[in-house]
PyMOL commands that place a pseudoatom at each C-alpha (Angstrom):
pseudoatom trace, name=CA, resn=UNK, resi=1, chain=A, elem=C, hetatm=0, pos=[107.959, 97.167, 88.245]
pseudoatom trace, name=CA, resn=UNK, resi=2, chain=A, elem=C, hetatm=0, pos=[108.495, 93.652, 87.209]
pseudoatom trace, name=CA, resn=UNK, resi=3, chain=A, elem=C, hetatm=0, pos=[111.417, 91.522, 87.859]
pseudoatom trace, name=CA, resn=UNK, resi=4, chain=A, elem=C, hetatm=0, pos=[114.006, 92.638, 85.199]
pseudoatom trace, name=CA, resn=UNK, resi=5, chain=A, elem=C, hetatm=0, pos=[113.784, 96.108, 86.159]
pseudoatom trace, name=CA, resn=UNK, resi=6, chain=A, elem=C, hetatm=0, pos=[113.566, 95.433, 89.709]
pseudoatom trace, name=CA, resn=UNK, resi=7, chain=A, elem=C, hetatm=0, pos=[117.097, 93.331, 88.822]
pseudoatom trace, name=CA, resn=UNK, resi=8, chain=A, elem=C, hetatm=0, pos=[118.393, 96.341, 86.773]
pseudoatom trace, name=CA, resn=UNK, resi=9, chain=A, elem=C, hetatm=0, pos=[117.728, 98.690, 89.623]
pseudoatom trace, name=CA, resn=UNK, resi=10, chain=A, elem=C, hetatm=0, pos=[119.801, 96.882, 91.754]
pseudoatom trace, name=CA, resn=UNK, resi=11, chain=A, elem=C, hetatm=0, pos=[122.411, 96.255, 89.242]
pseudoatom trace, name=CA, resn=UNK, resi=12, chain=A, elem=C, hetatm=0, pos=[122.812, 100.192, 89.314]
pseudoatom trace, name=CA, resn=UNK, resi=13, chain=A, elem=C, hetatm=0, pos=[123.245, 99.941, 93.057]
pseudoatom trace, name=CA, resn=UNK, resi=14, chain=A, elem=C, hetatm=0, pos=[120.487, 101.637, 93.797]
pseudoatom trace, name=CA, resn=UNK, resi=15, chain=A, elem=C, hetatm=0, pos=[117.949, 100.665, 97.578]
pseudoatom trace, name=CA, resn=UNK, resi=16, chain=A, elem=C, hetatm=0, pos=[114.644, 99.569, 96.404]
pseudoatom trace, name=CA, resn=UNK, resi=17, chain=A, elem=C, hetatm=0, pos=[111.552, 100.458, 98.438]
pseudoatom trace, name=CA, resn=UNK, resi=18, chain=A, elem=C, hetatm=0, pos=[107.714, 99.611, 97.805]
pseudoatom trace, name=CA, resn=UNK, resi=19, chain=A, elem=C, hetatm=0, pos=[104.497, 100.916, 99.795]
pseudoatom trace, name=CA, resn=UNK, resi=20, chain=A, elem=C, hetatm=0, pos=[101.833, 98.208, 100.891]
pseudoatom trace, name=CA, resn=UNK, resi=21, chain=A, elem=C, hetatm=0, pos=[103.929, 95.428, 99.800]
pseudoatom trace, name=CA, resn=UNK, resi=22, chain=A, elem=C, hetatm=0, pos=[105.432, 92.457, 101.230]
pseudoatom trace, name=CA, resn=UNK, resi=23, chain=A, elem=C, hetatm=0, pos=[109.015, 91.808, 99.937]
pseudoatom trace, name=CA, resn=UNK, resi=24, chain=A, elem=C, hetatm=0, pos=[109.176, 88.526, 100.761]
pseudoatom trace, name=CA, resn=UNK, resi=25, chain=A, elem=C, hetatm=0, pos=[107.978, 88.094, 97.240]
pseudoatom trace, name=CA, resn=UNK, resi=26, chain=A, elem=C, hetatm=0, pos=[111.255, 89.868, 95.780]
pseudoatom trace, name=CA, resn=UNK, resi=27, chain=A, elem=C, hetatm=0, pos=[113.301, 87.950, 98.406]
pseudoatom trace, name=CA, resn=UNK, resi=28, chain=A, elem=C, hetatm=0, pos=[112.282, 84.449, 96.381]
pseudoatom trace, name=CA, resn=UNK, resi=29, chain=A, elem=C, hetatm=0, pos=[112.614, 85.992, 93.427]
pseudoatom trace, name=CA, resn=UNK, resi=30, chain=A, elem=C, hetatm=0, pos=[116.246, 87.369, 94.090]
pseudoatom trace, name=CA, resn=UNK, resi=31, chain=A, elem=C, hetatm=0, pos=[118.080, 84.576, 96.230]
pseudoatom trace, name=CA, resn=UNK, resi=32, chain=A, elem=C, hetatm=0, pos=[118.895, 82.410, 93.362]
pseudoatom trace, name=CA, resn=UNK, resi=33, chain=A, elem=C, hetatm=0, pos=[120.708, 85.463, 91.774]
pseudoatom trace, name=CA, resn=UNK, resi=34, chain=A, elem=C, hetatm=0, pos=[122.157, 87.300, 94.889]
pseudoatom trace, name=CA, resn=UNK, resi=35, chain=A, elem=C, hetatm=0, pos=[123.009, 86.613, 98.362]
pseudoatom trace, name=CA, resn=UNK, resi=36, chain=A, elem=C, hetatm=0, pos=[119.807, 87.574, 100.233]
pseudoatom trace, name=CA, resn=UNK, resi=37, chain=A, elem=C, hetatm=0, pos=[118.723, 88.194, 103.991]
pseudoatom trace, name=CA, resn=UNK, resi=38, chain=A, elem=C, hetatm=0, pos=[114.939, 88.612, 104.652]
pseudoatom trace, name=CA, resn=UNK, resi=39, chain=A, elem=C, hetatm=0, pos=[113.935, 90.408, 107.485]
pseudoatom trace, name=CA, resn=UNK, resi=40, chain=A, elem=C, hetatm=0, pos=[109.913, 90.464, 108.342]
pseudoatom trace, name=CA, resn=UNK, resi=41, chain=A, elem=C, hetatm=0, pos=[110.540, 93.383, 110.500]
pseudoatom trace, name=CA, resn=UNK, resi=42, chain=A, elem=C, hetatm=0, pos=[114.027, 95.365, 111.237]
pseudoatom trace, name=CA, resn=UNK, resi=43, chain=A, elem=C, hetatm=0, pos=[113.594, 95.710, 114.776]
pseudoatom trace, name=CA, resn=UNK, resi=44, chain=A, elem=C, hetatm=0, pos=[115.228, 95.070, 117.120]
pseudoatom trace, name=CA, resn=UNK, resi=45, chain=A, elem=C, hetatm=0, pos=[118.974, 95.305, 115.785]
pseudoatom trace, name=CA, resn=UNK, resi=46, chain=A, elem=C, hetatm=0, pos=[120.833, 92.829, 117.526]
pseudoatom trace, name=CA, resn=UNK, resi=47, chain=A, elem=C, hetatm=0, pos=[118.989, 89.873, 116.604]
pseudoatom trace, name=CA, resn=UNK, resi=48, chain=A, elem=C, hetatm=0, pos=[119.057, 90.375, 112.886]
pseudoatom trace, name=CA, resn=UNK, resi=49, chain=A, elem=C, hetatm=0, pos=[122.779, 91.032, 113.032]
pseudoatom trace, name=CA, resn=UNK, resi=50, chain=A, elem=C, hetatm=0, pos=[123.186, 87.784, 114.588]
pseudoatom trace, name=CA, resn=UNK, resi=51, chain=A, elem=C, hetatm=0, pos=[120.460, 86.473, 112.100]
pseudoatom trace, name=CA, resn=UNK, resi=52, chain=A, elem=C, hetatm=0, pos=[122.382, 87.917, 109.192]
pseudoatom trace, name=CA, resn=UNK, resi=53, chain=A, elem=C, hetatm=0, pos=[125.960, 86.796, 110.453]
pseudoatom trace, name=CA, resn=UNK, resi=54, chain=A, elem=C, hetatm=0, pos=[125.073, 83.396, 110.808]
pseudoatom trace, name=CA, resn=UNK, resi=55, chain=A, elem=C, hetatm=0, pos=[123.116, 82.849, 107.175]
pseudoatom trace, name=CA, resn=UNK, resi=56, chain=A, elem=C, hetatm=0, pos=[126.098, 83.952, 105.662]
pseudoatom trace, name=CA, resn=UNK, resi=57, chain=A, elem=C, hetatm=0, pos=[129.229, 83.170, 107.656]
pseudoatom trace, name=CA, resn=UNK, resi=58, chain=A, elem=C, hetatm=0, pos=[130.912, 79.462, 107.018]
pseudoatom trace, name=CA, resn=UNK, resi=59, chain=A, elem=C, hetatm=0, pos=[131.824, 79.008, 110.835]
pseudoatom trace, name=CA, resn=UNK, resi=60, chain=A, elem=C, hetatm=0, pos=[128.509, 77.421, 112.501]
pseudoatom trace, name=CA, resn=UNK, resi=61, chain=A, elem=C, hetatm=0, pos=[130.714, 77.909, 115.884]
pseudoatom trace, name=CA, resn=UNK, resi=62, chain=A, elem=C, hetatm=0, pos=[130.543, 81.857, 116.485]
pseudoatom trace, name=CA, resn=UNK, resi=63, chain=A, elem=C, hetatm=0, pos=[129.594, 82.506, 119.709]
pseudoatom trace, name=CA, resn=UNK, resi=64, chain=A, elem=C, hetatm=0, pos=[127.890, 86.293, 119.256]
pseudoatom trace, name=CA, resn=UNK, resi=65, chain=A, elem=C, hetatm=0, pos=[124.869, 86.673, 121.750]
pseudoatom trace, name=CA, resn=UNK, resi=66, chain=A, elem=C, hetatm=0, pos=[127.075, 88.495, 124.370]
pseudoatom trace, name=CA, resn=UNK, resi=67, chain=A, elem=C, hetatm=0, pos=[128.660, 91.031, 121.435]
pseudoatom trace, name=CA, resn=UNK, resi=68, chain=A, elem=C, hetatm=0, pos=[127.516, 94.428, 120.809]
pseudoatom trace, name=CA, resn=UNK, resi=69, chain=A, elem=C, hetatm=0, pos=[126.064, 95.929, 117.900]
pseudoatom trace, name=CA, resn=UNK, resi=70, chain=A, elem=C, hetatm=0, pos=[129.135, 97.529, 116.783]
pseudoatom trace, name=CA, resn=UNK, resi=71, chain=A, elem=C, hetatm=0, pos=[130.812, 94.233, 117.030]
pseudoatom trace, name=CA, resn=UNK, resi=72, chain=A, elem=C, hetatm=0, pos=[128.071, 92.250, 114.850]
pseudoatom trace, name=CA, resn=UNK, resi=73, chain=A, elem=C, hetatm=0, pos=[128.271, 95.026, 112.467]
pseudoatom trace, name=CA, resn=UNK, resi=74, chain=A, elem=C, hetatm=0, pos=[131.983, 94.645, 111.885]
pseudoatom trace, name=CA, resn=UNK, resi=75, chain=A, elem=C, hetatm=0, pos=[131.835, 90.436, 112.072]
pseudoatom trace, name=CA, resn=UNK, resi=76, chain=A, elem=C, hetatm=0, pos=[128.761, 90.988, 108.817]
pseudoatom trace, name=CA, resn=UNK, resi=77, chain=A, elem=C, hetatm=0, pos=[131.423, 93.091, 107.304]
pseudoatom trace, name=CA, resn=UNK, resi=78, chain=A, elem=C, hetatm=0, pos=[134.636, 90.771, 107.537]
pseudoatom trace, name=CA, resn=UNK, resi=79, chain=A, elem=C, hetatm=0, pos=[132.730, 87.596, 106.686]
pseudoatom trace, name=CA, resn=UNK, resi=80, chain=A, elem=C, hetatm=0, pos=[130.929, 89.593, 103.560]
pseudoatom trace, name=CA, resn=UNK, resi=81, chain=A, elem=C, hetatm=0, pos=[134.458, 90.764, 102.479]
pseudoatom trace, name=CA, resn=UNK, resi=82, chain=A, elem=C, hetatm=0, pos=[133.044, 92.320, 98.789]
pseudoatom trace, name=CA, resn=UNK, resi=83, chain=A, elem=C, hetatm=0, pos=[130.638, 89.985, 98.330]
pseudoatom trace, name=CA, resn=UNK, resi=84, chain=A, elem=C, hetatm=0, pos=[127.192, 91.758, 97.395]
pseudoatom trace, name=CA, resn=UNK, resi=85, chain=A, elem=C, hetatm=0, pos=[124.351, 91.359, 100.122]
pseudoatom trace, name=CA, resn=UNK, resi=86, chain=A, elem=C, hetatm=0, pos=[120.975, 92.130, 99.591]
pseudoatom trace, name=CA, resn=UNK, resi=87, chain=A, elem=C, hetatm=0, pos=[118.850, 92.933, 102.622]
pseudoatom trace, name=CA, resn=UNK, resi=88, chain=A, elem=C, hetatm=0, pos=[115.041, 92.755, 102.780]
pseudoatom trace, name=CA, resn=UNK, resi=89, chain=A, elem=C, hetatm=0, pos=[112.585, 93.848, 105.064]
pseudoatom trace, name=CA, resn=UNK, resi=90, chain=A, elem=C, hetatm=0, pos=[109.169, 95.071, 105.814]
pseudoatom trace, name=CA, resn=UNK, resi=91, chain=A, elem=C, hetatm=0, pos=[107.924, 97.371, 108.117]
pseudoatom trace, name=CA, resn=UNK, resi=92, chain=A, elem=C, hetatm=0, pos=[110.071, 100.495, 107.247]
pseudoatom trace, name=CA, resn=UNK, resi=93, chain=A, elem=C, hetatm=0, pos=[108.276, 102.658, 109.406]
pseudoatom trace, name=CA, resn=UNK, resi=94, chain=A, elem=C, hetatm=0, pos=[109.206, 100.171, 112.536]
pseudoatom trace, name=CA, resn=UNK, resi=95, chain=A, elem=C, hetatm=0, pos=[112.493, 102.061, 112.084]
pseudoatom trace, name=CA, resn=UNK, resi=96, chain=A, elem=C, hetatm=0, pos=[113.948, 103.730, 115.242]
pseudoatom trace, name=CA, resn=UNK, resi=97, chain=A, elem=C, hetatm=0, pos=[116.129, 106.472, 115.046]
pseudoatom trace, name=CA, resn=UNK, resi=98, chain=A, elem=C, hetatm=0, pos=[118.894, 104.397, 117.318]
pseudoatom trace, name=CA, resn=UNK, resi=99, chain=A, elem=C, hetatm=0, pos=[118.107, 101.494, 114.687]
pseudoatom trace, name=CA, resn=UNK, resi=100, chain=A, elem=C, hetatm=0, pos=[117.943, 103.559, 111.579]
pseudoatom trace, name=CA, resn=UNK, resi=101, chain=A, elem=C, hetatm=0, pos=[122.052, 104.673, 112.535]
pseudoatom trace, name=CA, resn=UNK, resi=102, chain=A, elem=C, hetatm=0, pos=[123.281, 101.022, 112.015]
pseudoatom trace, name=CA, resn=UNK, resi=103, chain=A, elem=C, hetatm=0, pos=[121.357, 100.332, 108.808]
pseudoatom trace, name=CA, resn=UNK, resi=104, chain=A, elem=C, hetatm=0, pos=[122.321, 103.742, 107.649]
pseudoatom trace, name=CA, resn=UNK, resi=105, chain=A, elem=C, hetatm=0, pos=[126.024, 102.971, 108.459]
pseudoatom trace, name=CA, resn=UNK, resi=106, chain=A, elem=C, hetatm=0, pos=[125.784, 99.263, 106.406]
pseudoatom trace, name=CA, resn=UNK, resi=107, chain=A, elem=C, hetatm=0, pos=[123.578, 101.464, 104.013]
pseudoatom trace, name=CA, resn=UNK, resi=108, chain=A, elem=C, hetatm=0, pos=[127.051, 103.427, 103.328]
pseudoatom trace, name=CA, resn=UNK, resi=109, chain=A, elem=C, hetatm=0, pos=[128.874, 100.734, 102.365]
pseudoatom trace, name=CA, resn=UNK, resi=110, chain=A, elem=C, hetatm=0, pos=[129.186, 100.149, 98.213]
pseudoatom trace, name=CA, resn=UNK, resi=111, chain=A, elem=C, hetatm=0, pos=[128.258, 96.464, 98.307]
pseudoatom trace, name=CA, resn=UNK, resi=112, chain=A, elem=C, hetatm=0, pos=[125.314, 96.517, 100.939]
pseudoatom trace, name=CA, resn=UNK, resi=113, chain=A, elem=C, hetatm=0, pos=[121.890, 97.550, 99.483]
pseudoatom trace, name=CA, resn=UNK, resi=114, chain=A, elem=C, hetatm=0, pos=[118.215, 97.028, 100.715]
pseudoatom trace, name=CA, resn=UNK, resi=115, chain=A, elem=C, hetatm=0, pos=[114.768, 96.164, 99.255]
pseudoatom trace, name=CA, resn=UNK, resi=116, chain=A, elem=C, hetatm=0, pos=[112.003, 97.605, 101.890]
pseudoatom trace, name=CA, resn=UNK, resi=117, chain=A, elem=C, hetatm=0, pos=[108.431, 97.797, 102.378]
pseudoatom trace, name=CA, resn=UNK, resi=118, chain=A, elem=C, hetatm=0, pos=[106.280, 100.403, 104.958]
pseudoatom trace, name=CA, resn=UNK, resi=119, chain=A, elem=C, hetatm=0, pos=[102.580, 100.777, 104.857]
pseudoatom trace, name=CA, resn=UNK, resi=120, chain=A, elem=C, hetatm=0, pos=[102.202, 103.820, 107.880]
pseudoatom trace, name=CA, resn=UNK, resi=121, chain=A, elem=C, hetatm=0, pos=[103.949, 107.042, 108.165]
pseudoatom trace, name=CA, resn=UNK, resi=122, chain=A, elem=C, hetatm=0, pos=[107.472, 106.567, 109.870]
pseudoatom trace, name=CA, resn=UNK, resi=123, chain=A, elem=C, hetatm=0, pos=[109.043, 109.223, 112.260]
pseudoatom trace, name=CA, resn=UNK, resi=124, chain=A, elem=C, hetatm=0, pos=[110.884, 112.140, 110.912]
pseudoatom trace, name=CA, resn=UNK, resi=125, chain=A, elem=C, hetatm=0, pos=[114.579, 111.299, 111.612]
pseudoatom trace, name=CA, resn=UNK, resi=126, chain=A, elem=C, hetatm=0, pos=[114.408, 108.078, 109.902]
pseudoatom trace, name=CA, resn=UNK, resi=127, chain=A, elem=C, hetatm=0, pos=[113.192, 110.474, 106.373]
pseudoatom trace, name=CA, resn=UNK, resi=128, chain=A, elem=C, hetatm=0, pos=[117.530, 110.669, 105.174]
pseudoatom trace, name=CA, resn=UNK, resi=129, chain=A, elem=C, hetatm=0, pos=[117.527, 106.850, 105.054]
pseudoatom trace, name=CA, resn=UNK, resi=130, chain=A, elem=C, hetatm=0, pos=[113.887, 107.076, 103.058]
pseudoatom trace, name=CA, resn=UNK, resi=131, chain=A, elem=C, hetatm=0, pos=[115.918, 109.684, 100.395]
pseudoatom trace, name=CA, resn=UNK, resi=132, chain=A, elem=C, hetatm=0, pos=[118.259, 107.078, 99.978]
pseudoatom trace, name=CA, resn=UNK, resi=133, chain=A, elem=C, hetatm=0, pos=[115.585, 104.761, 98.312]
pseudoatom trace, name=CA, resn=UNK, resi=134, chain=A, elem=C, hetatm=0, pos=[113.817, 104.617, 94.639]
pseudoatom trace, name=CA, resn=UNK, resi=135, chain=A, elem=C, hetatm=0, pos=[110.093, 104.486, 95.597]
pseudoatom trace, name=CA, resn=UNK, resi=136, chain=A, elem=C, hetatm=0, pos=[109.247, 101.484, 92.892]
pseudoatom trace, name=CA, resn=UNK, resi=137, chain=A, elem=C, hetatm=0, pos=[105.049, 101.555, 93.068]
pseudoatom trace, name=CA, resn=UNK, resi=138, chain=A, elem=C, hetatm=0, pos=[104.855, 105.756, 93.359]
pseudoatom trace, name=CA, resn=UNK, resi=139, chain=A, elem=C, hetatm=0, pos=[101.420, 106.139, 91.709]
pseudoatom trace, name=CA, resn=UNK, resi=140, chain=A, elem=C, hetatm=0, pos=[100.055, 103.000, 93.610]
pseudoatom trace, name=CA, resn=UNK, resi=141, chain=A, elem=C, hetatm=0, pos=[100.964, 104.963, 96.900]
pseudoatom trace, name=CA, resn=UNK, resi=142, chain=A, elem=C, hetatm=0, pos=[99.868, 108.393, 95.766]
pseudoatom trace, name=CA, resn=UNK, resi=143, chain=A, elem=C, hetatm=0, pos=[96.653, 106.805, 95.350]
pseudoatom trace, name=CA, resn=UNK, resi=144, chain=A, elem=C, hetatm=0, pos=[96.870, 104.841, 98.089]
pseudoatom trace, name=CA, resn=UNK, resi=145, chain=A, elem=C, hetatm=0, pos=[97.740, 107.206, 100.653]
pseudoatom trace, name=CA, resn=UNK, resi=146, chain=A, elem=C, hetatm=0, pos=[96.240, 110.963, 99.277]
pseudoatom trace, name=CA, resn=UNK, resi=147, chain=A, elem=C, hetatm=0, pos=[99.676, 111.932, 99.474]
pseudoatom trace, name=CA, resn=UNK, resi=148, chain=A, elem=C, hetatm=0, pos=[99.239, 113.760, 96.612]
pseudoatom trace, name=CA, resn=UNK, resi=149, chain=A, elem=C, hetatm=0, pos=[96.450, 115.716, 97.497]
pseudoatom trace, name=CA, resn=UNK, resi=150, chain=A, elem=C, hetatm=0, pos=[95.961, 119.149, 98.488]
pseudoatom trace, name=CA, resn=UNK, resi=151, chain=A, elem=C, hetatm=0, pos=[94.936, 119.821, 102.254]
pseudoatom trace, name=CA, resn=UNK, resi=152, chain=A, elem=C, hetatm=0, pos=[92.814, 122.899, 102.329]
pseudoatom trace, name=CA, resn=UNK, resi=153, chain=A, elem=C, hetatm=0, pos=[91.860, 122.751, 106.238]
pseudoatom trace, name=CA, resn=UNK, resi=154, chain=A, elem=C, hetatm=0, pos=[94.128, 125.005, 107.590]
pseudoatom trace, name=CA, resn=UNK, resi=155, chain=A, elem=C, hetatm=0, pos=[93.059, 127.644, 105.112]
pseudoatom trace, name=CA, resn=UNK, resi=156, chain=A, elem=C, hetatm=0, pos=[89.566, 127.646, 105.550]
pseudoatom trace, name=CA, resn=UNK, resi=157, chain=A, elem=C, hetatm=0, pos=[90.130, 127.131, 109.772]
pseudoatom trace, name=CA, resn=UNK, resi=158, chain=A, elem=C, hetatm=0, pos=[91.913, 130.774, 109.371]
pseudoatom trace, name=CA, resn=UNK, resi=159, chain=A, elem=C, hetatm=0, pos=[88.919, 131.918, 107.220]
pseudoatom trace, name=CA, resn=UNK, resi=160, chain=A, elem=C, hetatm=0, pos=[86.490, 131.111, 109.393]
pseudoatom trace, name=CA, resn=UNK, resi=161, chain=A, elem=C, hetatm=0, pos=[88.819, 132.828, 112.295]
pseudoatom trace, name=CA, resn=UNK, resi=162, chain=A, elem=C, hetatm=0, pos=[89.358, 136.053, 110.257]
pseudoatom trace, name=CA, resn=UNK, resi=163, chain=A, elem=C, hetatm=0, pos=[85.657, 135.895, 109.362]
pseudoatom trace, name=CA, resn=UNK, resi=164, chain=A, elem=C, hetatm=0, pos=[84.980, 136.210, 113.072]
pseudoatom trace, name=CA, resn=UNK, resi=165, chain=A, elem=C, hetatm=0, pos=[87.092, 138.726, 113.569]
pseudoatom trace, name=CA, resn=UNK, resi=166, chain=A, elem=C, hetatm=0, pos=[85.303, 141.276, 111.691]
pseudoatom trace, name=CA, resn=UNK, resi=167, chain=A, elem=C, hetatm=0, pos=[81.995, 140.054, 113.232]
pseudoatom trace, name=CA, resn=UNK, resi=168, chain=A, elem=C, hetatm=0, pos=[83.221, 140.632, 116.205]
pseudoatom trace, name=CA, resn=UNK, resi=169, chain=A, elem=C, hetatm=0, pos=[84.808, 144.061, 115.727]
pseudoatom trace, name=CA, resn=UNK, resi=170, chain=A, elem=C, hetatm=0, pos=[81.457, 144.934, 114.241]
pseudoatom trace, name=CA, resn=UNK, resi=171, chain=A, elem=C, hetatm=0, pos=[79.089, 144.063, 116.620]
pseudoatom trace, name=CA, resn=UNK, resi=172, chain=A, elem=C, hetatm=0, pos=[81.249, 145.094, 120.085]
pseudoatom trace, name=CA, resn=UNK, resi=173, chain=A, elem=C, hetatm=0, pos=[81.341, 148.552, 120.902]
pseudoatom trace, name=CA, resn=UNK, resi=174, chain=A, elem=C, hetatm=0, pos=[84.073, 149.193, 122.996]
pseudoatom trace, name=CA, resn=UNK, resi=175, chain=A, elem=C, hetatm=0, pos=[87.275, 151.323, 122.472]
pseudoatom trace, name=CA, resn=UNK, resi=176, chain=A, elem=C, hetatm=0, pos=[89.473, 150.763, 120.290]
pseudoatom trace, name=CA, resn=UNK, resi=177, chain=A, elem=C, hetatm=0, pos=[92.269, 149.080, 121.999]
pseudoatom trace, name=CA, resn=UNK, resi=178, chain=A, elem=C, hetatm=0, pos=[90.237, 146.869, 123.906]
pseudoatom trace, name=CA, resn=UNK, resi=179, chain=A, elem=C, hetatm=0, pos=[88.484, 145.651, 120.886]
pseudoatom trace, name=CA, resn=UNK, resi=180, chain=A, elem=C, hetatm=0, pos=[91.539, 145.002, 119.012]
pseudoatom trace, name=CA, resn=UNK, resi=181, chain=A, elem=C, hetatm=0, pos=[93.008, 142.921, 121.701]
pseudoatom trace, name=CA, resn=UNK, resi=182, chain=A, elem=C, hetatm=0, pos=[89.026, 141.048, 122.185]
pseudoatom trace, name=CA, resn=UNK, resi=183, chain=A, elem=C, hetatm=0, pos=[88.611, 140.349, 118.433]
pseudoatom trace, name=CA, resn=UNK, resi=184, chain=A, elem=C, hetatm=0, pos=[92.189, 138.868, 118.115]
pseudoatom trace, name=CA, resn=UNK, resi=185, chain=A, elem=C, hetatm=0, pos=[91.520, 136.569, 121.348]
pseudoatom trace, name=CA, resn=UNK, resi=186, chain=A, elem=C, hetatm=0, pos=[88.550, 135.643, 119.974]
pseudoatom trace, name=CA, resn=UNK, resi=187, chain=A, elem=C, hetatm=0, pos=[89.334, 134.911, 116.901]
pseudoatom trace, name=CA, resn=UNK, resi=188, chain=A, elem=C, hetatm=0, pos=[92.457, 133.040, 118.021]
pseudoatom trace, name=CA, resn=UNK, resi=189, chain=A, elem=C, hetatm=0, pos=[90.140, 130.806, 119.998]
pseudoatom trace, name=CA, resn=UNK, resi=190, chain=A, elem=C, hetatm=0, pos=[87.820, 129.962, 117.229]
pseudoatom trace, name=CA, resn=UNK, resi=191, chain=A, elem=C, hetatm=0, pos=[90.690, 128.936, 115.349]
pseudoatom trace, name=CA, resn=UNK, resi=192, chain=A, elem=C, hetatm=0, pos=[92.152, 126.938, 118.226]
pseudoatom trace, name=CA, resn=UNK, resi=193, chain=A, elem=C, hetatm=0, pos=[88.715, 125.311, 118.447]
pseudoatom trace, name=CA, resn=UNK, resi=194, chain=A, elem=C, hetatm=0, pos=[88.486, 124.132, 114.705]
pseudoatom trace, name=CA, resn=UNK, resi=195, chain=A, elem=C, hetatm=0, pos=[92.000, 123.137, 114.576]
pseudoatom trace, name=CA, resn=UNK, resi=196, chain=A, elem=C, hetatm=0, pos=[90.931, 120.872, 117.633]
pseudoatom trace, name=CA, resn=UNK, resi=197, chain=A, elem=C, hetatm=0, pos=[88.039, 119.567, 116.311]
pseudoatom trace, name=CA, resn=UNK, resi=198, chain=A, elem=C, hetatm=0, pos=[89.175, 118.939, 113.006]
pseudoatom trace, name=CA, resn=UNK, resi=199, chain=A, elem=C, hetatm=0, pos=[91.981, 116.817, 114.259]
pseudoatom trace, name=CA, resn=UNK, resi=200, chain=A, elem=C, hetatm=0, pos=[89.372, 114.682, 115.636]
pseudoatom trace, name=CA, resn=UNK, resi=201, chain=A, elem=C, hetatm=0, pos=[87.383, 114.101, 112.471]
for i in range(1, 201): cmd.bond("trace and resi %d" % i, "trace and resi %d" % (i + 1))
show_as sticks, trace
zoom trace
């Protein structure tokens, strides 16, 4: 996605995020047009509140190390009034879940929007702030990452299990019962075993 479309996106209002990219590139490209905050990282909270705050506030005289987060958030918000910010970061997957609440809550607000970056997995509860993104370089991750493709371990790990099963049924000679109960233990425990080893691989 080039610049004009990358423009257009955010035109529509829409949060912009790439995979194995460093945004500091769309941050040059973008300030000229837009009010911009780069971020290398998002973490922790606090200081890039008070980052933000004092990049765009007028008043070099605010005293705001001793304030919480719910009070930064609300200064950024008064001294923004509607102006459009832009916010840019990498490391998406940095993202706590008691971090990813405040940039959710600036996320809900019409004339906030980000442009991210991650390269690793991120933890589950930060995924609802992910859906609220336009992946820009999709096929570069899918290629990337294998996201796309289809993970057959599991499958043949219960296979082999059920495989061993019937080997085992077949070559034990006890009663019923007994046997039923052995060849599920045992094949549980093969399939406990590969799932153990495989992990490892």
């Amino acid at each position: 996605m080039n610049l004009i479309q990358i423009t257009e996106q955010i035109e529509k209002g829409n949060n912009l995020i790439f995979y194995n990219k460093n945004v500091f590139e769309c941050f040059n490209s973008l300030k000229n047009d837009y009010m911009c905050i780069y971020f290398n990282e998002p973490i922790p909270m606090k200081p890039r509140l008070i980052e933000a705050i004092l990049q765009i506030s007028s008043d070099d005289k605010l005293s705001l190390n001793r304030l919480t987060i719910a009070e930064l958030m609300e200064i950024l918000i008064n001294e923004l009034k509607y102006e459009q910010l832009i916010i840019l970061f990498n490391h998406f997957e940095r993202l706590t879940k008691k971090t990813v609440q405040s940039y959710q809550y600036l996320n809900s607000l019409d004339n906030i929007q980000f442009v991210c970056s991650f390269d690793k997995k991120f933890k589950p509860e930060v995924y609802p702030f992910f859906k609220t993104f336009e992946l820009v370089n999709r096929e570069e991750y899918l290629d990337l990452s294998g996201a796309d493709e289809i993970n057959i371990t599991y499958p043949v790990f219960a296979l082999l299990s059920i495989l061993c099963f019937f080997v085992y049924l077949k070559m034990a000679s006890l009663e019923v019962g007994f046997l039923l109960v052995g060849a599920s233990w045992f094949a549980l425990i093969i399939f406990r075993s590969l799932m153990y080893v495989g992990g490892r691989i």
